[in-house]
C-alpha positions in Angstrom: 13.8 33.1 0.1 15.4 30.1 -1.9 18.1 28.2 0.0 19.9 26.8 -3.3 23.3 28.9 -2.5 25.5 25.4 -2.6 23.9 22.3 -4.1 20.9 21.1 -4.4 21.7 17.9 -1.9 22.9 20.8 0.6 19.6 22.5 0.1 17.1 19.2 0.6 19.1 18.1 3.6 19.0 21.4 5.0 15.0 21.6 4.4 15.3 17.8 6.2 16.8 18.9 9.2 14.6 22.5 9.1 11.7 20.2 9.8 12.8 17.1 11.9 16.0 18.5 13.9 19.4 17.8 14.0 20.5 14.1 14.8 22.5 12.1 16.0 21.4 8.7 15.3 19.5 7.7 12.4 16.2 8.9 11.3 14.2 6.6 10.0 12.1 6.5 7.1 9.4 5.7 9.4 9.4 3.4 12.7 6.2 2.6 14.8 5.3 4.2 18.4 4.1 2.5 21.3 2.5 4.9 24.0 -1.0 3.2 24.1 -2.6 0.1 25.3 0.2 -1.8 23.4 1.6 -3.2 26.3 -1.2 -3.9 28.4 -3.2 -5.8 25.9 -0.1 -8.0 24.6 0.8 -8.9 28.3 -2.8 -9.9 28.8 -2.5 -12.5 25.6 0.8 -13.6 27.5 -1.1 -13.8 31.2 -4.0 -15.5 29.2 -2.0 -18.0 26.7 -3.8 -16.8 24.4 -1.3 -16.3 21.5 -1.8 -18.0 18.5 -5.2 -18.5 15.9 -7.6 -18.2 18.4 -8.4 -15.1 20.8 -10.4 -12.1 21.1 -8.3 -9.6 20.0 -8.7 -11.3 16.5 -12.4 -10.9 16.2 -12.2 -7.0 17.6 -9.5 -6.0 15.6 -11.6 -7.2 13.0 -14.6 -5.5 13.9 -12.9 -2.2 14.2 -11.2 -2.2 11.1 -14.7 -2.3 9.5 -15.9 0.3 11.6 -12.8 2.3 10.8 -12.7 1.6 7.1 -16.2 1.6 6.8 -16.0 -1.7 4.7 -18.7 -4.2 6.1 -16.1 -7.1 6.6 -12.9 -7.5 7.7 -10.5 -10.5 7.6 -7.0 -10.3 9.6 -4.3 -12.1 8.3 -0.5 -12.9 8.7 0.2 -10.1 6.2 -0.6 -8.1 3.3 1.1 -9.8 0.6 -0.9 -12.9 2.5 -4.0 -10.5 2.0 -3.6 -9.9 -1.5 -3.0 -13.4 -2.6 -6.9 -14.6 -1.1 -8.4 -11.2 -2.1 -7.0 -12.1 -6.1 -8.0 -16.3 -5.6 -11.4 -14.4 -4.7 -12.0 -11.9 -7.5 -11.8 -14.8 -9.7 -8.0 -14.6 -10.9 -6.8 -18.3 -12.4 -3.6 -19.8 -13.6 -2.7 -18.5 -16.6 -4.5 -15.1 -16.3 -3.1 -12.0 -16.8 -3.9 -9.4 -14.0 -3.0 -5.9 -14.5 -1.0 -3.7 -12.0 1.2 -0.8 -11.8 5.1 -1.5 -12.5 6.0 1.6 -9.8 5.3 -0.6 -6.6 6.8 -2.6 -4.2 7.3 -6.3 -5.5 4.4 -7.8 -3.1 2.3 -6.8 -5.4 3.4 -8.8 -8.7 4.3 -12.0 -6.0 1.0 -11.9 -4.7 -0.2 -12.1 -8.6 2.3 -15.4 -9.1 1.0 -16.7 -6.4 -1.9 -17.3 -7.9 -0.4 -19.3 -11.0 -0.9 -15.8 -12.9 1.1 -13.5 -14.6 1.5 -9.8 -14.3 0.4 -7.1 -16.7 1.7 -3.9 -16.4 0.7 -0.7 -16.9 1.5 3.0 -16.4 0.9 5.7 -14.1 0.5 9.5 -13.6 2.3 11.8 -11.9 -0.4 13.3 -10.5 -1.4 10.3 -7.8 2.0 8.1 -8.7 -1.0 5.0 -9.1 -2.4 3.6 -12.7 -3.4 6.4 -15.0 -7.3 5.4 -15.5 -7.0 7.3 -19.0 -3.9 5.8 -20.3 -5.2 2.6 -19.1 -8.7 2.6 -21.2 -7.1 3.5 -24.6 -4.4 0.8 -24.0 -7.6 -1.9 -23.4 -9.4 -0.3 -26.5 -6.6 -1.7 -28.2 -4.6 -4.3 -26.5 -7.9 -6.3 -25.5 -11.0 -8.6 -26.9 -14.2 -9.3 -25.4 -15.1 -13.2 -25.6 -18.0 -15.0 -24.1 -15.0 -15.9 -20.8 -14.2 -12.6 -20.1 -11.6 -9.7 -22.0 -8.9 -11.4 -23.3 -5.5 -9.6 -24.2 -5.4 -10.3 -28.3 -1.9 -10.4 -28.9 -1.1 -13.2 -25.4 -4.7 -14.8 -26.2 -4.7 -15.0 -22.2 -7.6 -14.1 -19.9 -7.3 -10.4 -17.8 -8.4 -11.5 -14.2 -8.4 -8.2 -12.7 -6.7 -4.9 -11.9 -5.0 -4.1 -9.0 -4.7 -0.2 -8.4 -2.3 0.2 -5.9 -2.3 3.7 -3.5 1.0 4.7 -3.8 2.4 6.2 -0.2 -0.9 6.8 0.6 -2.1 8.6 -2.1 -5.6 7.1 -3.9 -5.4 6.9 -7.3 -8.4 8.8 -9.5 -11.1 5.7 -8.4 -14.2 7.3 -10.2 -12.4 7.4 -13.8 -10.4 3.7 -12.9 -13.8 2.0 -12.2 -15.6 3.7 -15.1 -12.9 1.9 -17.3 -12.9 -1.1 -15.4 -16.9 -1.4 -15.9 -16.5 -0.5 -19.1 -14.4 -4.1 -20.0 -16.1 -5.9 -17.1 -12.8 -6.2 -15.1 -13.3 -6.5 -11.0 -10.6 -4.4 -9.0 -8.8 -5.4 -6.3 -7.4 -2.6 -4.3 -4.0 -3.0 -2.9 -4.6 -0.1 -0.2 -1.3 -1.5 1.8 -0.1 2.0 2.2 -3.3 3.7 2.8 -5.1 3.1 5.9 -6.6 6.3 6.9 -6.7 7.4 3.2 -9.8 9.0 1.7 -11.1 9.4 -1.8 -14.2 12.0 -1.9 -14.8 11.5 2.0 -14.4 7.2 1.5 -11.7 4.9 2.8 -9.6 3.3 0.5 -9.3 -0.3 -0.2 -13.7 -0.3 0.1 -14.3 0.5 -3.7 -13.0 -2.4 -5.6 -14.7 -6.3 -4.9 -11.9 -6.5 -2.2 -9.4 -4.5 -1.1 -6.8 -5.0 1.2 -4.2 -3.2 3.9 -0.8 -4.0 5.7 0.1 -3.2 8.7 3.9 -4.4 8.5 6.3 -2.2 11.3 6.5 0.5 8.8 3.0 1.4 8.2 1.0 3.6 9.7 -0.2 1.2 12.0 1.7 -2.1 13.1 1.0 -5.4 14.0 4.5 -6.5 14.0 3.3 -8.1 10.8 -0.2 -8.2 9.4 -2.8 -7.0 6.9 -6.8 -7.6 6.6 -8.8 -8.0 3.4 -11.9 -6.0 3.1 -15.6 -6.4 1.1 -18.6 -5.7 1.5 -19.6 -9.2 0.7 -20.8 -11.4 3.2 -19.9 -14.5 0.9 -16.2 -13.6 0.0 -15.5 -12.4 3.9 -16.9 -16.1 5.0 -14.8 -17.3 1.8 -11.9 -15.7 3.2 -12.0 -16.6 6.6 -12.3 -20.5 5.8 -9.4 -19.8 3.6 -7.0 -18.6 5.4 -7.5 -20.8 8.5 -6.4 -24.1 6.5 -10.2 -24.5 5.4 -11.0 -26.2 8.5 -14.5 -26.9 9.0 -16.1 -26.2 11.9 -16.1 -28.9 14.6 -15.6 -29.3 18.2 -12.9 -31.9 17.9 -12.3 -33.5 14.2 -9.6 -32.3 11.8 -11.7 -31.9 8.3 -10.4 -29.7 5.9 -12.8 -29.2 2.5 -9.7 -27.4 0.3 -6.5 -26.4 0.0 -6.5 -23.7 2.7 -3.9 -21.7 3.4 -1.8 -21.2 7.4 -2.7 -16.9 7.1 -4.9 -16.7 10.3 -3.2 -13.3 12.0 -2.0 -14.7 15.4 -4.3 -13.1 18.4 -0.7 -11.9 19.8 -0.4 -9.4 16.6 -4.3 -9.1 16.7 -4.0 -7.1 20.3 -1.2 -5.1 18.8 -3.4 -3.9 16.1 -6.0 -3.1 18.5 -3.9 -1.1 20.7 -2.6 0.5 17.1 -5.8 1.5 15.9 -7.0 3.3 18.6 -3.7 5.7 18.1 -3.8 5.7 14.5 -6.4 9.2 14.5 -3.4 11.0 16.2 -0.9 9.3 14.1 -2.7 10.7 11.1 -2.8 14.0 12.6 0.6 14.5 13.5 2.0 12.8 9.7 -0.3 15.0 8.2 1.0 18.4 10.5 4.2 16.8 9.5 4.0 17.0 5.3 2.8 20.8 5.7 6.0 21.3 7.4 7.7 19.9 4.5 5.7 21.3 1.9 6.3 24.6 3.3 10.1 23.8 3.4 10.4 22.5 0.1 8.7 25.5 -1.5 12.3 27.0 -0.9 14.4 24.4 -2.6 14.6 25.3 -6.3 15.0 22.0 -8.6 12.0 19.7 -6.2 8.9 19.8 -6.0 7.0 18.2 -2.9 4.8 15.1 -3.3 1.2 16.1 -2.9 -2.2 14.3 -1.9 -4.5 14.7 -5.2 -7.2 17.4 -4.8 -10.0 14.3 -4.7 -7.8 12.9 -1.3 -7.3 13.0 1.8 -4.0 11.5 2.2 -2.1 9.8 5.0 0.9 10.7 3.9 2.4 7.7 5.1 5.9 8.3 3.2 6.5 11.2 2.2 8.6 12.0 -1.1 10.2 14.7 -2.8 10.0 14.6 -6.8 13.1 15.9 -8.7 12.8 18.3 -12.0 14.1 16.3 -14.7 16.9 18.1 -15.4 18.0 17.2 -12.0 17.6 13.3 -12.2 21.8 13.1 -12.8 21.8 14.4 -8.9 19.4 12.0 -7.4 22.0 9.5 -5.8 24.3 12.7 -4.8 21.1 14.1 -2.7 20.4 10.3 -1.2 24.0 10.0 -0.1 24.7 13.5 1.7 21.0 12.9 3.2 21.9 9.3 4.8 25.6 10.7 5.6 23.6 13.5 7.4 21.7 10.5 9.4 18.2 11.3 7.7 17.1 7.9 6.2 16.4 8.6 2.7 15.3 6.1 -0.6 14.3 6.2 -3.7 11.3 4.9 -4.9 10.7 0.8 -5.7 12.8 -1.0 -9.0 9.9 -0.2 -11.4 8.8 -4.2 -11.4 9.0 -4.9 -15.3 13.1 -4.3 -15.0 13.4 -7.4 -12.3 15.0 -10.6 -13.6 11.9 -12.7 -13.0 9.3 -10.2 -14.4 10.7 -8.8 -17.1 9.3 -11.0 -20.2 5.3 -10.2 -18.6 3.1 -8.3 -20.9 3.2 -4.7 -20.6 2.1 -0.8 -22.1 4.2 1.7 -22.7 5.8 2.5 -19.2 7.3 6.0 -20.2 6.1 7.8 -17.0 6.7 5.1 -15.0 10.7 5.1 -15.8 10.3 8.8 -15.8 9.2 8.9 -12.2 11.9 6.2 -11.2 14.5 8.2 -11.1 13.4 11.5 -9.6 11.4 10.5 -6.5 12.9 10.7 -3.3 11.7 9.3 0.0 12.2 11.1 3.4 11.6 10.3 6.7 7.5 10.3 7.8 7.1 8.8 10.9 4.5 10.4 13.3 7.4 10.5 16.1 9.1 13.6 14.2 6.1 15.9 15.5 5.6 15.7 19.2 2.3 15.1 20.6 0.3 18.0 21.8 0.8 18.4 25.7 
């Protein structure tokens, strides 16, 4: 039975509270839990001293992200902006190169890109995964691009494409097989900004382990915290040691001198944050669970509310769900800000999605395709609150 008697803000925010309860505080869009080791392997670091660079919950955490993700190499690191700016210097990106991302994410992504002296290219996506539309994307290279002897070159910039960047948008993978088909196709290396999607799976396989890097966040609104942190992932040996010298000021190895063979950078993950994650990760199976027990209560809801259509995982994915969003009919965009601001006066943290990145000030004269969807998509998506807290654990 459809619950659209009143408006449709009424009828979202009454699916909201059908799911997650009445309130009365806040509801976030999604906040971390502590109920594991958390505290007992932080107080250790404090008993210990060990706080800063150095530490063993460093090296673990490391050790069981690659077991987790399944890539053979982890690095930690500060965070995953942090993360995304090595992963890039290491896929080759140089000043002056264009690198190709999605305009529909959050801003780390084109900063990371400056970072490295380069400049954003973007490109569309679909609606089915909300991440760069692999088929769009290969007829816009057929004609936007040249092949020299240095690489593909965009023909009408004369500048260098460095890489592509797919980016898994609230934990949904984007169509890998058909983006790294196109990407072999003009000899372009991705770098996967899987920030979103830890415990995401394409066809049975972990995100951010498909592209010559990848990388993950674990800021205090991801599925797993550190407090703040992310970790670049490969599967080669050479670019993990690469990134490790990196990111710990390129210090060479000695038991007491101070000699430095590049400009490194200060992104070593503190052990503190380190024994966080470790604690974290060991939840982060139940987490999944309870997010994922979580969006089928929603889905179910929303099938009820005429005029939205639930955000799904693709049919290739197995998704985290790590925000979950409600997508507007079009002829219901004019009521987007109406539904946002009885949802928040109700105390249920809503959003809508990111500034679609080609529209902000210091962006907006970068190279870019048509971004039809992309504006399309702006201003009918609607974030709601995911946190694993909203379904209790099993007793």
């Amino acid at each position: 039975m459809e619950r659209n008697n009143g408006s449709l803000a009424s009828a979202v925010t009454e699916a909201i509270a059908c799911v997650t309860g009445m309130t009365d505080k806040m509801l976030a869009l999604h906040e971390p839990e502590f109920k594991g080791n958390e505290w007992d392997y932080v107080k250790e670091c404090l008993d210990t001293g060990w706080v800063s660079s150095a530490g063993k919950y460093v090296d673990r955490l490391e050790a069981e992200l690659s077991e987790y993700t399944g890539a053979k190499h982890a690095i930690a690191v500060v965070n995953g902006t942090a993360a995304l700016h090595i992963a890039l210097l290491l896929a080759g990106v140089k000043p002056g190169d264009e690198v190709i991302i999605p305009s529909l994410s959050f801003v780390a992504t084109a900063n990371a890109v400056a970072y490295c002296q380069a400049i954003p290219h973007f490109v569309d996506v679909d609606t089915y995964s909300l991440g760069i539309d692999p088929r769009r994307l290969g007829d816009y290279l057929s004609e936007m691009s040249v092949r020299k002897t240095e690489g593909l070159f965009n023909r009408h910039t004369g500048r260098r494409i460095g890489a592509v960047v797919p980016m898994h948008t609230f934990g949904h993978p984007v169509d890998l097989d058909r983006l790294i088909d196109v990407c072999a196709a003009y000899g372009l290396p991705i770098v996967e900004d899987a920030a979103e999607s830890l415990g995401s799976y394409y066809k049975g396989r972990h995100t951010g382990t498909f592209g010559k890097l990848g990388i993950l966040s674990f800021n205090g609104n991801k599925v797993m915290t550190t407090g703040g942190g992310g970790a670049i992932l490969t599967d080669d040996a050479d670019l993990a040691k690469a990134a490790k010298h990196m990111t710990t000021t390129a210090k060479v190895a000695h038991a007491w001198a101070f000699n430095h063979d590049m400009v490194g950078y200060n992104y070593r993950m503190p052990n503190l944050n380190a024994a966080l994650g470790c604690a974290q990760l060991e939840r982060v199976p139940n987490f999944l669970e309870r997010k994922r027990k979580l969006a089928g209560q929603y889905a179910d809801q929303f099938r009820l509310v005429s005029g939205v259509s639930f955000v799904k995982e693709p049919s290739y994915a197995v998704s985290n769900y790590w925000l979950n969003a409600i997508l507007l009919d079009q002829a219901n965009v004019s009521l987007r800000d109406g539904i946002l601001a009885q949802t928040n006066a109700a105390r249920y943290l809503t959003r809508p999605i990111w500034t679609p990145l080609h529209t902000l000030p210091m962006y907006s004269q970068c190279p870019r395709m048509d971004l039809s969807v992309t504006m399309d998509i702006e201003g009918r998506v609607v974030n709601i609150p995911s946190g694993p807290s909203i379904v209790q654990e099993a007793l």
